[in-house]
DSSP file (Angstrom, degrees, kcal/mol; ACC not computed):
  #  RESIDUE AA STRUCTURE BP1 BP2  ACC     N-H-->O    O-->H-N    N-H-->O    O-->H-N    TCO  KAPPA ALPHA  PHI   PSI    X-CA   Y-CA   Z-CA
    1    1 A X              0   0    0      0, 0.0     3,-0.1     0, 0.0     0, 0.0   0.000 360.0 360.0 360.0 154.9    0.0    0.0    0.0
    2    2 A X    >>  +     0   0    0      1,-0.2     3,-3.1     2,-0.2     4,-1.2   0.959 360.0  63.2 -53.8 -63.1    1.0    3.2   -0.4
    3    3 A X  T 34 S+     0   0    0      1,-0.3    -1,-0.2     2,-0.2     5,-0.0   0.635 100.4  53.5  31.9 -93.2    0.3    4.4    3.0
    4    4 A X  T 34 S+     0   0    0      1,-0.3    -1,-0.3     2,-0.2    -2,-0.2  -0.071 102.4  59.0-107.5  19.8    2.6    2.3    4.4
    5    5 A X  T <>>S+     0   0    0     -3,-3.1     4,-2.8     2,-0.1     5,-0.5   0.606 109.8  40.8 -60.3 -63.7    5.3    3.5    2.1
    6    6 A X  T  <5S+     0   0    0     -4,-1.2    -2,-0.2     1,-0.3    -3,-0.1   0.347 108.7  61.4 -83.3  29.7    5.1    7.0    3.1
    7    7 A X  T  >5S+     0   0    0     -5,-0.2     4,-3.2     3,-0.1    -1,-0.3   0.791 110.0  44.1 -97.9 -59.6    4.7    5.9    6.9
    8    8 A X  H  >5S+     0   0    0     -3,-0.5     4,-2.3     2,-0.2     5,-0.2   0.837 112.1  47.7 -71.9 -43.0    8.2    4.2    6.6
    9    9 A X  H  X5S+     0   0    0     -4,-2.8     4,-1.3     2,-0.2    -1,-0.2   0.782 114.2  51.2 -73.5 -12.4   10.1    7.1    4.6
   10   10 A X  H  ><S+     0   0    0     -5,-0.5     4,-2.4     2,-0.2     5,-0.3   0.912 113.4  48.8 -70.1 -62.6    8.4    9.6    7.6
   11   11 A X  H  X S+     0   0    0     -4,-3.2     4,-1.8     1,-0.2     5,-0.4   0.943 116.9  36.4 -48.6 -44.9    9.9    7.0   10.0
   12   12 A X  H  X S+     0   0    0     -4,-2.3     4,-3.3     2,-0.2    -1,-0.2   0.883 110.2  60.6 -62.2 -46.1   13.1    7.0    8.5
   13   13 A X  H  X S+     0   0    0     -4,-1.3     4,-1.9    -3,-0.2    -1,-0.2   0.943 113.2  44.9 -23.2 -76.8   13.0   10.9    7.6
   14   14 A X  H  < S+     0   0    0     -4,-2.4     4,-0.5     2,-0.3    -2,-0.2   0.542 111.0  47.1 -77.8 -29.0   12.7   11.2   11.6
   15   15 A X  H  X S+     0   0    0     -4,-1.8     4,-1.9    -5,-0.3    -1,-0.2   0.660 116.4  46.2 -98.1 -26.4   15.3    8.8   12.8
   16   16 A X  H  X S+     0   0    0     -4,-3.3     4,-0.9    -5,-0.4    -2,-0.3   0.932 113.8  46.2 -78.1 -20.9   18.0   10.3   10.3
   17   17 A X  H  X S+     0   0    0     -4,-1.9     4,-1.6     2,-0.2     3,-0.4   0.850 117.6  41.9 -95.9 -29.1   17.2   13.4   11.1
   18   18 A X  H  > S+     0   0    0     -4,-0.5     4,-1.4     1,-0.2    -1,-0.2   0.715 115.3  53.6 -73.6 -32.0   17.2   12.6   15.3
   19   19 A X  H  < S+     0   0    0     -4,-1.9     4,-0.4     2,-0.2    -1,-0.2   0.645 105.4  50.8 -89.8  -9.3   20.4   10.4   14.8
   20   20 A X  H >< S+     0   0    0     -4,-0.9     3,-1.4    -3,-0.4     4,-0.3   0.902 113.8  48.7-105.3 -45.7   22.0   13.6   13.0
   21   21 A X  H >X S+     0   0    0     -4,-1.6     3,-2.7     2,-0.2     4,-0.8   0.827 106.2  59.1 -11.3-103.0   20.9   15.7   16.3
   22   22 A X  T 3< S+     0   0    0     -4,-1.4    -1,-0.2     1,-0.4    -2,-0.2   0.042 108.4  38.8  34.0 -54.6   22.3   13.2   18.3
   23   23 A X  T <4 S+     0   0    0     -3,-1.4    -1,-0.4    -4,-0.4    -2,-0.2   0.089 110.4  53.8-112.0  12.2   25.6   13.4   17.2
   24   24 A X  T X> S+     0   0    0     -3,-2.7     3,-2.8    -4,-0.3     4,-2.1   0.689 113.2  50.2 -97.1 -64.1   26.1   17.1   16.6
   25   25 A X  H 3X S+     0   0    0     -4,-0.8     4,-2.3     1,-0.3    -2,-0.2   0.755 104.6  56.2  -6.0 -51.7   24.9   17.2   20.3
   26   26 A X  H 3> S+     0   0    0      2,-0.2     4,-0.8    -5,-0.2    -1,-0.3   0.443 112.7  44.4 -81.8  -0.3   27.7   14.4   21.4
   27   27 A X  H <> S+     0   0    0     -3,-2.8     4,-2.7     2,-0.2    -2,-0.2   0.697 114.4  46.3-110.2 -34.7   30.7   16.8   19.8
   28   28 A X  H  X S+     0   0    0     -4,-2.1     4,-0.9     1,-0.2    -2,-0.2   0.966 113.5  44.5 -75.1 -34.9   29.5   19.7   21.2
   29   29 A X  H  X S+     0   0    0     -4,-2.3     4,-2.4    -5,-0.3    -1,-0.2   0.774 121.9  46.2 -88.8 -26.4   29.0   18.0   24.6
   30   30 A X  H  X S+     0   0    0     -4,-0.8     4,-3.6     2,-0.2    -2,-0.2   0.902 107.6  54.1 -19.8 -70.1   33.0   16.2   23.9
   31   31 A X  H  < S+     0   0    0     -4,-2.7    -2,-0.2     2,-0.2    -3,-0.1   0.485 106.9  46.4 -58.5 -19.2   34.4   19.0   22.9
   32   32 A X  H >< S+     0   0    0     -4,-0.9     3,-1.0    -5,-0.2     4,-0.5   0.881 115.3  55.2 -84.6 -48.3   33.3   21.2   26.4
   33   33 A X  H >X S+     0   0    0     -4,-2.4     4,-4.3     1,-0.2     3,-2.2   0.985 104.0  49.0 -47.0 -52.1   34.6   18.0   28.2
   34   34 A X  T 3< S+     0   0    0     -4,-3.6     4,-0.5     1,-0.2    -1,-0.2   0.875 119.5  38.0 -47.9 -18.4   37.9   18.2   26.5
   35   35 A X  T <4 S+     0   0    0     -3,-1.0     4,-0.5     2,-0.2    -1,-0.2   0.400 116.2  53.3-111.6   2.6   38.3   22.1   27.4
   36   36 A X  T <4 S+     0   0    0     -3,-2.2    -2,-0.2    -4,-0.5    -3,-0.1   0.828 112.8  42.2 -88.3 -33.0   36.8   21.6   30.7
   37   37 A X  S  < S+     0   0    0     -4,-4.3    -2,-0.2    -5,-0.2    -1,-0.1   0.835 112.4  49.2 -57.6 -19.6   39.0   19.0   31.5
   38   38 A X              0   0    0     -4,-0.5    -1,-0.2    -5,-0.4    -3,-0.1   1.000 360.0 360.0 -77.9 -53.9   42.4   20.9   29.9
   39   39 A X              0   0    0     -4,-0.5    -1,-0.3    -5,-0.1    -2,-0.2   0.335 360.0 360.0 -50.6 360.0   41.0   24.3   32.3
């Protein structure tokens, strides 16, 4: 069904787009450990 194609590219849509979050989040939150730690 169609549907249930664009149900699965929504899903997908929504977990790349959370997983790209995710990891700009995890560098920014890396990179203040590395300069809290050096400080």
């Amino acid at each position: 069904k169609i549907p249930m194609f664009w149900e699965w590219s929504a899903l997908i849509i929504a977990l790349f787009y959370f997983i790209v979050r995710y990891t700009k989040t995890l560098k920014k939150l890396k990179s203040n450990n590395l300069t809290f730690i050096k400080t």
